[in-house]
PyMOL Python script that loads the backbone (N, CA, C, O; Angstrom):
from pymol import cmd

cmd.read_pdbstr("""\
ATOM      1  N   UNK A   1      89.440 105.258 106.584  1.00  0.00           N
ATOM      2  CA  UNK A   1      90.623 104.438 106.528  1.00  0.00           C
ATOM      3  C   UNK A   1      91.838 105.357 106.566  1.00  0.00           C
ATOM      4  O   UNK A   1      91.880 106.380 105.882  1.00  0.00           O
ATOM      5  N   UNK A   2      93.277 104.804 107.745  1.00  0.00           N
ATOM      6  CA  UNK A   2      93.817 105.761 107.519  1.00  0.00           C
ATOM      7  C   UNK A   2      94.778 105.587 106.628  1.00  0.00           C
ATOM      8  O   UNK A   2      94.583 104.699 105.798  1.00  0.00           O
ATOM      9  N   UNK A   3      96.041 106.363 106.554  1.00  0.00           N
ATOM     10  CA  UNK A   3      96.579 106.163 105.324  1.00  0.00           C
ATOM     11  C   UNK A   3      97.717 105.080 105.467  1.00  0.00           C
ATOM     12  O   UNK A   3      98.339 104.640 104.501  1.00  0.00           O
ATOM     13  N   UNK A   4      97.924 104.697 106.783  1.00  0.00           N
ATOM     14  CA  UNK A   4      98.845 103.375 107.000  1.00  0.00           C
ATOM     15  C   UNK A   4      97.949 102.378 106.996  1.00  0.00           C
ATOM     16  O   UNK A   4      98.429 101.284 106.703  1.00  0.00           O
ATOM     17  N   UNK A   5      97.004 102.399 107.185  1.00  0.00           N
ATOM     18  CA  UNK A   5      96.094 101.424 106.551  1.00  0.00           C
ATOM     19  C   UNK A   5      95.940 100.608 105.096  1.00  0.00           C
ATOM     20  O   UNK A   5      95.579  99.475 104.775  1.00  0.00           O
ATOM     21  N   UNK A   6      96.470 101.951 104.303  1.00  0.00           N
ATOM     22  CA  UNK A   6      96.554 101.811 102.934  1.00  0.00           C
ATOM     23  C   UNK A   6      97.590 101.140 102.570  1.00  0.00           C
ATOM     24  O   UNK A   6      97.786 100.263 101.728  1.00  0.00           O
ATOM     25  N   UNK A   7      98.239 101.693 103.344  1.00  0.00           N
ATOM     26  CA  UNK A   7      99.993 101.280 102.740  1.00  0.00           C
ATOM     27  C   UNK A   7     100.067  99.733 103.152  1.00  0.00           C
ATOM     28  O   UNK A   7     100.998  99.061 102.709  1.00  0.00           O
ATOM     29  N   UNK A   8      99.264  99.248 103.853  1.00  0.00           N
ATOM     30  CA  UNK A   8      99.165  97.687 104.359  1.00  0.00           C
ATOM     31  C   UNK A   8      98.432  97.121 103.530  1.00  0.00           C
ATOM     32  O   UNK A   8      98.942  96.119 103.029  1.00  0.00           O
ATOM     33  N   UNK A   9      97.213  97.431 103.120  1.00  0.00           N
ATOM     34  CA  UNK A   9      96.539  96.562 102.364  1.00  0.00           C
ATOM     35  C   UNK A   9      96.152  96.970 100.892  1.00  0.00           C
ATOM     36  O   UNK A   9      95.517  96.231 100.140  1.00  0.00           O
ATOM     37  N   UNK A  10      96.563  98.117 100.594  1.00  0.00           N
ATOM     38  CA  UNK A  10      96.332  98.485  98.953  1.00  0.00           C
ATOM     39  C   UNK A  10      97.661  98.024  98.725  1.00  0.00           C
ATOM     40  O   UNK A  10      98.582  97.665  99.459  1.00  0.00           O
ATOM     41  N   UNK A  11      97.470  98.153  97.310  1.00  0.00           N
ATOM     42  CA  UNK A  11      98.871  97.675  96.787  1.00  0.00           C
ATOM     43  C   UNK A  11      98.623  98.187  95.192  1.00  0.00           C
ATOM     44  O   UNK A  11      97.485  97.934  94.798  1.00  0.00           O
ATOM     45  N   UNK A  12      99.397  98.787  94.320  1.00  0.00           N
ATOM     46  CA  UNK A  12      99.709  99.699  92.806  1.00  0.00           C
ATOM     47  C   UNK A  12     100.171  98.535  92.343  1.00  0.00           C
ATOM     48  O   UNK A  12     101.238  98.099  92.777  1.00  0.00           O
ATOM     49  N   UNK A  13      99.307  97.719  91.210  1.00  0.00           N
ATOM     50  CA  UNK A  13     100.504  97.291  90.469  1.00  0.00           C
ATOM     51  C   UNK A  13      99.475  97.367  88.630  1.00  0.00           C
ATOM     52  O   UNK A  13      98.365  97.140  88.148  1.00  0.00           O
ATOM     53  N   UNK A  14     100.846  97.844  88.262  1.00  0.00           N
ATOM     54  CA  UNK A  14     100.467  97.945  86.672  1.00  0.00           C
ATOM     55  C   UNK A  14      99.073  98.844  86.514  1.00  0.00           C
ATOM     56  O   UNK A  14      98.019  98.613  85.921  1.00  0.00           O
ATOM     57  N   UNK A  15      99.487  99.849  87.223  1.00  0.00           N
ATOM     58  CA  UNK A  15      98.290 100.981  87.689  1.00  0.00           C
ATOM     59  C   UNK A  15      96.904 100.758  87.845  1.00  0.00           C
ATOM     60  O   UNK A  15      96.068 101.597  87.509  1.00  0.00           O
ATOM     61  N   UNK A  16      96.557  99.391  88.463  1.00  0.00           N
ATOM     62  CA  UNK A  16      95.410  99.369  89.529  1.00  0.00           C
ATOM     63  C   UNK A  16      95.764  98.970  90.507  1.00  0.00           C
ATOM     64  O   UNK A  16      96.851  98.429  90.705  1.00  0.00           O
ATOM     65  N   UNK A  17      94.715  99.209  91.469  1.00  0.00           N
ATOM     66  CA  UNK A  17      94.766  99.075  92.772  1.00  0.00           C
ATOM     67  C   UNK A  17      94.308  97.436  93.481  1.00  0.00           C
ATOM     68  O   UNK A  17      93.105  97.256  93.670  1.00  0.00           O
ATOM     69  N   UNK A  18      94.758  96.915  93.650  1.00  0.00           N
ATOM     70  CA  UNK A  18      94.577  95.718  94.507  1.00  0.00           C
ATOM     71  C   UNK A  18      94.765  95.371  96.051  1.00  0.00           C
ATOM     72  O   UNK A  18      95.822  95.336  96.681  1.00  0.00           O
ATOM     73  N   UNK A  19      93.542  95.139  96.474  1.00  0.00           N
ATOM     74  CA  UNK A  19      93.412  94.610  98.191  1.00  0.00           C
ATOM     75  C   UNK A  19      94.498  93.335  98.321  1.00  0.00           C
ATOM     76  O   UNK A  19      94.544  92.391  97.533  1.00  0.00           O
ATOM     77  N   UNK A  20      95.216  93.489  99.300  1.00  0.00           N
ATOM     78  CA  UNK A  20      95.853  92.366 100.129  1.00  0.00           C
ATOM     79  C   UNK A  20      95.627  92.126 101.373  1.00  0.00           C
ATOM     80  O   UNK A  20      95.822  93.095 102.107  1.00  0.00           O
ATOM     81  N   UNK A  21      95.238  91.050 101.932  1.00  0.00           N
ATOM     82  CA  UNK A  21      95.430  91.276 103.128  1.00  0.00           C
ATOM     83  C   UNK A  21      95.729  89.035 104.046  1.00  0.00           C
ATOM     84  O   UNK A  21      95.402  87.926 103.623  1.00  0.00           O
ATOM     85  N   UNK A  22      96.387  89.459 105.190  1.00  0.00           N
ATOM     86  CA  UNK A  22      96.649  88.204 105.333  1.00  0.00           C
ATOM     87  C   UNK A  22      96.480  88.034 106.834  1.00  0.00           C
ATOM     88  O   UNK A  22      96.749  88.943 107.619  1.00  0.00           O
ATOM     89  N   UNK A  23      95.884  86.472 107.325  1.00  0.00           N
ATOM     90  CA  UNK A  23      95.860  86.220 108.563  1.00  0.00           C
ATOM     91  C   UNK A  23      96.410  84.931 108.961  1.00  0.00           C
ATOM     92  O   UNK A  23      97.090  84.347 108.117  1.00  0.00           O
ATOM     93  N   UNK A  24      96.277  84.511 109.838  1.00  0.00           N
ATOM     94  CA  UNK A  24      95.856  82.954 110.651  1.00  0.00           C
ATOM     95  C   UNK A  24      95.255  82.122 111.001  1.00  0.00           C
ATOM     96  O   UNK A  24      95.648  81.858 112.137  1.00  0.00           O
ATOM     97  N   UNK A  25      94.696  81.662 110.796  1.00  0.00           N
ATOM     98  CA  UNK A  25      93.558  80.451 111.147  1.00  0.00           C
ATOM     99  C   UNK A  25      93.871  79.908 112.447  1.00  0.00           C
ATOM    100  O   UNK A  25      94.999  80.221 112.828  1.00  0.00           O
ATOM    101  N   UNK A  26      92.978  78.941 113.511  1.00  0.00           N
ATOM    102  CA  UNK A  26      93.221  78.523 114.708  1.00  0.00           C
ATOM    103  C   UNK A  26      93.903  77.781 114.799  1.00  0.00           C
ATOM    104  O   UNK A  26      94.103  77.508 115.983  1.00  0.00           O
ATOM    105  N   UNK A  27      94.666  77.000 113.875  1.00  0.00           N
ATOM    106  CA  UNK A  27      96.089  76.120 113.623  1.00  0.00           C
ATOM    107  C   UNK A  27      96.874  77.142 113.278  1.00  0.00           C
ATOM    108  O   UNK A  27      97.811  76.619 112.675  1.00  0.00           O
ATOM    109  N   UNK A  28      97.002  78.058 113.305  1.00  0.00           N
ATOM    110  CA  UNK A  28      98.613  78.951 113.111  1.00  0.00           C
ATOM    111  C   UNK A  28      99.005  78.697 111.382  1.00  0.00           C
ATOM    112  O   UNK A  28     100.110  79.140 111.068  1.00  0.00           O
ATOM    113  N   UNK A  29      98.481  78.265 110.655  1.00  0.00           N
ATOM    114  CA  UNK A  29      98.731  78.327 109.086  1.00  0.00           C
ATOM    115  C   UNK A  29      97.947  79.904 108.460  1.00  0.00           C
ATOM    116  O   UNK A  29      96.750  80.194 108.460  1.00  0.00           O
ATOM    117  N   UNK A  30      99.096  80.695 107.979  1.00  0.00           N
ATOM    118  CA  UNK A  30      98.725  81.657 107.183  1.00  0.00           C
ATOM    119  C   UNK A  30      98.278  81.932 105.949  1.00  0.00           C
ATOM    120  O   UNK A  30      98.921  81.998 104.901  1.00  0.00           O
ATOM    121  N   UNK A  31      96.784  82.137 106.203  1.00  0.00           N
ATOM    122  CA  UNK A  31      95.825  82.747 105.146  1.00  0.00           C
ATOM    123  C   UNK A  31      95.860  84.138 104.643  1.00  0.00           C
ATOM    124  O   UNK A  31      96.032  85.178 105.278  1.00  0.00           O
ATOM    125  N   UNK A  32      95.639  83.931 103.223  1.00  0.00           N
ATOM    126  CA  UNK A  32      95.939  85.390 102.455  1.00  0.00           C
ATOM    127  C   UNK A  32      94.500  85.749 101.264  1.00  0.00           C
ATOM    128  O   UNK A  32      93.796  84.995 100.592  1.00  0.00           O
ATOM    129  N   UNK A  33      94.527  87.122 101.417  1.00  0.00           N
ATOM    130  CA  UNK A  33      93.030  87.389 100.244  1.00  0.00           C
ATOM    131  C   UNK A  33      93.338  88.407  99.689  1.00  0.00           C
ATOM    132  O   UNK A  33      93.527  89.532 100.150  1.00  0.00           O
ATOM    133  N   UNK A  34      93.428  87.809  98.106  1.00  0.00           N
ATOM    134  CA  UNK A  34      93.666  89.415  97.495  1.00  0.00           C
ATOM    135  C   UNK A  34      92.638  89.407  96.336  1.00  0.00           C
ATOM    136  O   UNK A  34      92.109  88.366  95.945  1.00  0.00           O
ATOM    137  N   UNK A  35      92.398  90.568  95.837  1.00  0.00           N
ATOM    138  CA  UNK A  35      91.321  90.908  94.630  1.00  0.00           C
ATOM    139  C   UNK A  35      91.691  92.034  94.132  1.00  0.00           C
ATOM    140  O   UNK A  35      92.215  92.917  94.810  1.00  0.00           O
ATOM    141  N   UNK A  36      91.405  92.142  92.629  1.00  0.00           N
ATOM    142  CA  UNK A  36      91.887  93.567  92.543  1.00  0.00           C
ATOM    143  C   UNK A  36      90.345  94.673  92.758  1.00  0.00           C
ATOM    144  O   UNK A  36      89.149  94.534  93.014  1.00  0.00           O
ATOM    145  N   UNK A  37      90.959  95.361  92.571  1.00  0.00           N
ATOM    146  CA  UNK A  37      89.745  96.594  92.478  1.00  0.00           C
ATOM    147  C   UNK A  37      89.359  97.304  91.254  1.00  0.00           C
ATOM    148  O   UNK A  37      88.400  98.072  91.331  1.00  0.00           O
ATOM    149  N   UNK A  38      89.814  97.197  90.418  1.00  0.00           N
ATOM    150  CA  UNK A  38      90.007  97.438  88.936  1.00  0.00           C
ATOM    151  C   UNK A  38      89.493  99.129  88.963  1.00  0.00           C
ATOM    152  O   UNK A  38      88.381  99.361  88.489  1.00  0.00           O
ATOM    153  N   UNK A  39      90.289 100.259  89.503  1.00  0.00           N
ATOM    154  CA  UNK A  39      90.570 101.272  89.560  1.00  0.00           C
ATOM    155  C   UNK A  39      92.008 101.927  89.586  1.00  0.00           C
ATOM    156  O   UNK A  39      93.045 101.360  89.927  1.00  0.00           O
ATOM    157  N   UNK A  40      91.893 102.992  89.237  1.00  0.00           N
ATOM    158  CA  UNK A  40      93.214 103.551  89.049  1.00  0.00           C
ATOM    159  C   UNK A  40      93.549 105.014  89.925  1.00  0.00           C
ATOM    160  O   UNK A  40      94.622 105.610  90.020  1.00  0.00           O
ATOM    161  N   UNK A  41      92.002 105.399  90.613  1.00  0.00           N
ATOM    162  CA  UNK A  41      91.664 105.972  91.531  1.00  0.00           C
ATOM    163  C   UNK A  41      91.859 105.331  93.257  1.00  0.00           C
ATOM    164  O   UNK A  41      91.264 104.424  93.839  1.00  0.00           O
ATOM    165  N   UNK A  42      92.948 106.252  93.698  1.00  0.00           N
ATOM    166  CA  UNK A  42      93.199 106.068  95.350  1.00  0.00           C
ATOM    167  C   UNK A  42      91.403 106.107  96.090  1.00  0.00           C
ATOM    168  O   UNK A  42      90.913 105.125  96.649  1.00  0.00           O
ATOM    169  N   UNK A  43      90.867 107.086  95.963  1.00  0.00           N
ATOM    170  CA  UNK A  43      89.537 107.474  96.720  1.00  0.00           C
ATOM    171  C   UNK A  43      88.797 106.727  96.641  1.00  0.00           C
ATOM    172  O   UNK A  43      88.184 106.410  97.660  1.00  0.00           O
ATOM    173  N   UNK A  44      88.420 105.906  95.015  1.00  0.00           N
ATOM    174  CA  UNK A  44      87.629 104.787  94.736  1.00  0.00           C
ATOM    175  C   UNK A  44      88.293 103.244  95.399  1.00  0.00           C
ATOM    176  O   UNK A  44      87.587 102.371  95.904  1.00  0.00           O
ATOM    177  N   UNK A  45      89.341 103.194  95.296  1.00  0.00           N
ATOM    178  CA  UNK A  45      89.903 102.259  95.616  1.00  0.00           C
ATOM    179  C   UNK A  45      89.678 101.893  97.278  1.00  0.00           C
ATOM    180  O   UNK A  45      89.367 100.766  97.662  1.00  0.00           O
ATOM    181  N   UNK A  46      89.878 102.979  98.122  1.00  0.00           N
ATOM    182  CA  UNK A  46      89.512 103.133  99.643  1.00  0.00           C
ATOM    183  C   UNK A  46      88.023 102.654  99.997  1.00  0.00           C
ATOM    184  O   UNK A  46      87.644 101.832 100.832  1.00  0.00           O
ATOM    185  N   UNK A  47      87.164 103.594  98.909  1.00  0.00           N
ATOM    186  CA  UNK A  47      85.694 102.868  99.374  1.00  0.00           C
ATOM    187  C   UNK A  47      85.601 101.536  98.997  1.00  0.00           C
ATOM    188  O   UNK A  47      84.598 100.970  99.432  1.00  0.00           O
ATOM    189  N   UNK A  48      86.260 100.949  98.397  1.00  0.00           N
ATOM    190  CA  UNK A  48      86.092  99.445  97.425  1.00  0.00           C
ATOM    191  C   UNK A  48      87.000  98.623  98.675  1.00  0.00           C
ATOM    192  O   UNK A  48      86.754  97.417  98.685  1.00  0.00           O
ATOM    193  N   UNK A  49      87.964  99.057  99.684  1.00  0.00           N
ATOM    194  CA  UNK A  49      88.647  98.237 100.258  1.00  0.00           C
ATOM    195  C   UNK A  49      87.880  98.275 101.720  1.00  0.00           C
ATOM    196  O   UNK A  49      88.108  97.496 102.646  1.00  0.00           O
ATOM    197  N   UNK A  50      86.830  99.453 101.722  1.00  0.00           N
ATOM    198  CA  UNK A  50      85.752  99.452 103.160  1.00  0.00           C
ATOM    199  C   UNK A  50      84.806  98.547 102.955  1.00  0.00           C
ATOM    200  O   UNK A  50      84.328  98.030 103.964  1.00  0.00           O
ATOM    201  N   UNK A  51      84.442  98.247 102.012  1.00  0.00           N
ATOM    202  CA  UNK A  51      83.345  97.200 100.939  1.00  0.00           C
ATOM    203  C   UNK A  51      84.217  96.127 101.413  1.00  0.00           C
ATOM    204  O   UNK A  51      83.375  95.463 102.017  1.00  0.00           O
ATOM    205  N   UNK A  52      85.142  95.594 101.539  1.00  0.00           N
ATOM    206  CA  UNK A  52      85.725  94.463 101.498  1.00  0.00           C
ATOM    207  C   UNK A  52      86.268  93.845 103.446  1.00  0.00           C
ATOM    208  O   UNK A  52      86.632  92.729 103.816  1.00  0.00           O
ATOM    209  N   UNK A  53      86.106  94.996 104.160  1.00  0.00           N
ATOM    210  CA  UNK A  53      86.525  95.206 105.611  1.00  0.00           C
ATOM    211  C   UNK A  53      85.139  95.184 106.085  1.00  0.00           C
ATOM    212  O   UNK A  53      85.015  94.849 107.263  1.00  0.00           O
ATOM    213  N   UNK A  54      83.925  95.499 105.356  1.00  0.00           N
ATOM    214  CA  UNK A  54      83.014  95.261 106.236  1.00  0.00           C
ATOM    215  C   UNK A  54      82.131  93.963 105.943  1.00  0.00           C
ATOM    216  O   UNK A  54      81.107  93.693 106.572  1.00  0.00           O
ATOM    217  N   UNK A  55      82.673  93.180 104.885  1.00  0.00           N
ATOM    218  CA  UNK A  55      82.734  91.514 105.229  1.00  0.00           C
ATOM    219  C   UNK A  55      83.842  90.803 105.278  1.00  0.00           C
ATOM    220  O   UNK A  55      84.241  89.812 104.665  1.00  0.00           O
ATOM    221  N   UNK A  56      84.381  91.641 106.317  1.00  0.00           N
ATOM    222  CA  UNK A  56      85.243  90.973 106.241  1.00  0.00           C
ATOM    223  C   UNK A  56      85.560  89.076 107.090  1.00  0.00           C
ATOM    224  O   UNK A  56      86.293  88.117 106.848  1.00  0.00           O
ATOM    225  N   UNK A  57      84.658  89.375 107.957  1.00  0.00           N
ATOM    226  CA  UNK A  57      84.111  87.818 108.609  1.00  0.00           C
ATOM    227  C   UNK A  57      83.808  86.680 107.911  1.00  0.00           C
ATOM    228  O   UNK A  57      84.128  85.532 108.217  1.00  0.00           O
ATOM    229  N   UNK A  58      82.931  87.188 106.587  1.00  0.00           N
ATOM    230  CA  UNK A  58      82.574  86.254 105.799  1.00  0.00           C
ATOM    231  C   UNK A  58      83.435  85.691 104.528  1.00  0.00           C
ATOM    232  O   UNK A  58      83.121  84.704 103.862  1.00  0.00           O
ATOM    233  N   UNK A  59      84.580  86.513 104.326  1.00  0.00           N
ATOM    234  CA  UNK A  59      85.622  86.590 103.873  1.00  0.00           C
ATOM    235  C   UNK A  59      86.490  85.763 104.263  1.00  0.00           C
ATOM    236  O   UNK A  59      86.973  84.834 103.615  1.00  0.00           O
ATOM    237  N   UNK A  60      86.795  86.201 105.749  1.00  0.00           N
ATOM    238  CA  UNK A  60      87.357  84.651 106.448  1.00  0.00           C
ATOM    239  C   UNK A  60      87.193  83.556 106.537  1.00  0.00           C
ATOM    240  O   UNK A  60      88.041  82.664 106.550  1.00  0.00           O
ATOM    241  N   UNK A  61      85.629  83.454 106.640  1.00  0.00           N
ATOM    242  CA  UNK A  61      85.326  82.061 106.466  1.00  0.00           C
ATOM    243  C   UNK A  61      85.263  80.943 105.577  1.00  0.00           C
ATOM    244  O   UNK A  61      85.130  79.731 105.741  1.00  0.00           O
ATOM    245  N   UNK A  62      85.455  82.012 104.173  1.00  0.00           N
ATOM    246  CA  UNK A  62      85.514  80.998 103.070  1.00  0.00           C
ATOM    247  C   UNK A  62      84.240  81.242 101.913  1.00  0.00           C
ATOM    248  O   UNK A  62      84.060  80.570 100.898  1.00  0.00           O
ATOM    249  N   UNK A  63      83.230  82.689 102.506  1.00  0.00           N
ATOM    250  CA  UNK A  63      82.452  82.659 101.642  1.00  0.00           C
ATOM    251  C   UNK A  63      82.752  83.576 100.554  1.00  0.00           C
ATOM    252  O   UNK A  63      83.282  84.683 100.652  1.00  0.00           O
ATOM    253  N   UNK A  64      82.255  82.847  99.262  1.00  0.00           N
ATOM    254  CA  UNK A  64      82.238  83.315  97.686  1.00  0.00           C
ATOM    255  C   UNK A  64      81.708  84.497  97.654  1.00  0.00           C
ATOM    256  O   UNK A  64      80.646  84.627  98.262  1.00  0.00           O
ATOM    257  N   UNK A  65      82.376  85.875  96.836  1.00  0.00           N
ATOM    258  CA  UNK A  65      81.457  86.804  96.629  1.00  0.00           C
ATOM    259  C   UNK A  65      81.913  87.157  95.176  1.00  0.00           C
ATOM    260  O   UNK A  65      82.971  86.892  94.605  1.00  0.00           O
ATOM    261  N   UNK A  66      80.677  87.911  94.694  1.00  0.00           N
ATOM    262  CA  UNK A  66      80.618  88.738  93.766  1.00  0.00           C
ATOM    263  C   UNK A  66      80.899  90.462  93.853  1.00  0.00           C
ATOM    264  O   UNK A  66      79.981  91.194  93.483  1.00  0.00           O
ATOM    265  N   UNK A  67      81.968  90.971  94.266  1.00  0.00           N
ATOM    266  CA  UNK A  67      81.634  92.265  94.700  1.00  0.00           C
ATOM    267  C   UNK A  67      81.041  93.726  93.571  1.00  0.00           C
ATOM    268  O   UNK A  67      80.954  93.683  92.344  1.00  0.00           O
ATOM    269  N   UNK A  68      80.746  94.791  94.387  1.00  0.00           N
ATOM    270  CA  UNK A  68      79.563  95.571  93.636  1.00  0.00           C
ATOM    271  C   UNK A  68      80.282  95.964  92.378  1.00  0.00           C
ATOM    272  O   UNK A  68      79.571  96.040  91.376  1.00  0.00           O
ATOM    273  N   UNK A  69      81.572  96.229  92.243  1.00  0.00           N
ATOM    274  CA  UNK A  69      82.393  96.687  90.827  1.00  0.00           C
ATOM    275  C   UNK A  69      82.781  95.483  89.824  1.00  0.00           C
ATOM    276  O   UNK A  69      83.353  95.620  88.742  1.00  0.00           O
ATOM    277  N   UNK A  70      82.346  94.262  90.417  1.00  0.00           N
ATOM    278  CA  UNK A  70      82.346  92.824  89.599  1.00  0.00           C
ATOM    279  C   UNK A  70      81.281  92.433  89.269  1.00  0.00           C
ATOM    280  O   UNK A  70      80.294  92.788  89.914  1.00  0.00           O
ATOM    281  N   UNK A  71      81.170  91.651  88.253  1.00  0.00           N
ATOM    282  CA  UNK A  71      80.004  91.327  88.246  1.00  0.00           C
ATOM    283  C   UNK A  71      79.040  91.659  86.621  1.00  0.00           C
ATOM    284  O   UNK A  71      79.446  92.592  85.928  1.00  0.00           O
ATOM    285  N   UNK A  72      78.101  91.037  86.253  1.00  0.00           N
ATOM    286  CA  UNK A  72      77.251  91.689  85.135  1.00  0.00           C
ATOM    287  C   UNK A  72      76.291  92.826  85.553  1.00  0.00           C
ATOM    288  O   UNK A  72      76.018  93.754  84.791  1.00  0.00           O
ATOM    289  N   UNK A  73      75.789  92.706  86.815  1.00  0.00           N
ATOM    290  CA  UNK A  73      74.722  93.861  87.502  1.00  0.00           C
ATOM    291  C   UNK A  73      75.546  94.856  88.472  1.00  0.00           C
ATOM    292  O   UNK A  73      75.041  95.767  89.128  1.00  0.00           O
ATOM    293  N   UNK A  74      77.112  94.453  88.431  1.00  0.00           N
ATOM    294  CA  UNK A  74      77.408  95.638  89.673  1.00  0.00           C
ATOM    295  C   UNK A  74      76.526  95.504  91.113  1.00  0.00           C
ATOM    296  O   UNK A  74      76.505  96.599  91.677  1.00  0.00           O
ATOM    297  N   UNK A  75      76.088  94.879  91.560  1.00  0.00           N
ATOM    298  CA  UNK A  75      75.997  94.066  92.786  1.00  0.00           C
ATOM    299  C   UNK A  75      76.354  93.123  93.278  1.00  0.00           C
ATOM    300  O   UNK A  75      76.742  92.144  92.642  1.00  0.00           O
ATOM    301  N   UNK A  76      76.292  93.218  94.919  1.00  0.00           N
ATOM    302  CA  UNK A  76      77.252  91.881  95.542  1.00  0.00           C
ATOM    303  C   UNK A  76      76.258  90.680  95.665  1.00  0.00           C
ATOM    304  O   UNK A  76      75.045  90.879  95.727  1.00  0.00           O
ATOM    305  N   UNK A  77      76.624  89.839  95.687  1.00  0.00           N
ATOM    306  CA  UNK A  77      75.754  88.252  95.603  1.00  0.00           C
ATOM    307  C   UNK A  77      77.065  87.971  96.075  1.00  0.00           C
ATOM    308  O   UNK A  77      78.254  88.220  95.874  1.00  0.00           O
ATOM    309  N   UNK A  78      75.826  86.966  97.217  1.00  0.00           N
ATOM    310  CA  UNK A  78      76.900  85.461  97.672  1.00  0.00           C
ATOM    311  C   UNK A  78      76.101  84.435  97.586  1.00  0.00           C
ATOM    312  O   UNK A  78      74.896  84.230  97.736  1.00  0.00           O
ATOM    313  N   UNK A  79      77.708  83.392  97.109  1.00  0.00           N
ATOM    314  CA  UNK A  79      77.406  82.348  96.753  1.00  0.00           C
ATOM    315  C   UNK A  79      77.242  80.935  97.389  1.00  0.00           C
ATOM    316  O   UNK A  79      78.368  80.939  97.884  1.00  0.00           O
ATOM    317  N   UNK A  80      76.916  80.160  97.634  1.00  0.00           N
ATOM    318  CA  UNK A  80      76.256  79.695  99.053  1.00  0.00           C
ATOM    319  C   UNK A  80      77.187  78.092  98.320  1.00  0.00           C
ATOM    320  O   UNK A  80      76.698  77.534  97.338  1.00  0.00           O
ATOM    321  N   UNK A  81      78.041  77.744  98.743  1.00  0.00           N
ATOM    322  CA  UNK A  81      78.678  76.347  99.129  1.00  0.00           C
ATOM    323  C   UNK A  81      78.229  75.457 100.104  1.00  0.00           C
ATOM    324  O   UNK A  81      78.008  75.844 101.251  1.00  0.00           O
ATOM    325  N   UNK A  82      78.060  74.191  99.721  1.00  0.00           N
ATOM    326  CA  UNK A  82      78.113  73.012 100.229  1.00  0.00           C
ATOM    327  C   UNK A  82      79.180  72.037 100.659  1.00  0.00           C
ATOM    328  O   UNK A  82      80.002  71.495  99.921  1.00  0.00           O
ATOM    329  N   UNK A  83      79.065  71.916 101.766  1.00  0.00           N
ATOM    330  CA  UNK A  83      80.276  70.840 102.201  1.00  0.00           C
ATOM    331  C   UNK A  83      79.979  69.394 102.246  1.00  0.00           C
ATOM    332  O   UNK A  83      80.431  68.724 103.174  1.00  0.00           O
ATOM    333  N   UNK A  84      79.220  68.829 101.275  1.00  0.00           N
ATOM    334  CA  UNK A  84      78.411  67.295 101.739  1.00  0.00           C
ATOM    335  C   UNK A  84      79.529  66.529 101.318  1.00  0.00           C
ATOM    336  O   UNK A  84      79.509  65.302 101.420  1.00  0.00           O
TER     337      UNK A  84
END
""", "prot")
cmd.dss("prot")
cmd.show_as("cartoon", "prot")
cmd.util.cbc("prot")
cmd.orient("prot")
């Protein structure tokens, strides 16, 4: 990741690190996803925001996660929704 990369989607506040990031949907209404990372480490924070870019598809779509630094086991689980 490079480091304007960072400057787009990390974000410092109250000295952790939190993912932002925002798009569009096929109606032109802007969607936004943020989480923190609950680090205070830049390096940790980078691998935790590649963790988050490489679902990032499923992210879009609306699916629930547990990511690996959340959680009671520190693994990712997803959570499987119903639309009935």
């Amino acid at each position: 990741m490079t480091y304007k990369k960072d400057r787009k989607n990390l974000r410092r506040r109250f000295n952790k690190y939190n993912f932002r990031k925002s798009w569009r949907d096929e109606n032109g209404n802007l969607k936004s996803f943020s989480v923190t990372l609950d680090t205070t480490s830049l390096t940790v924070a980078r691998k935790r925001a590649g963790e988050i870019l490489g679902r990032w598809d499923e992210v879009k779509a609306g699916t629930g996660f547990e990511w690996s630094w959340q959680g009671e086991y520190n693994r990712t689980t997803v959570m499987e929704r119903r639309l009935d």
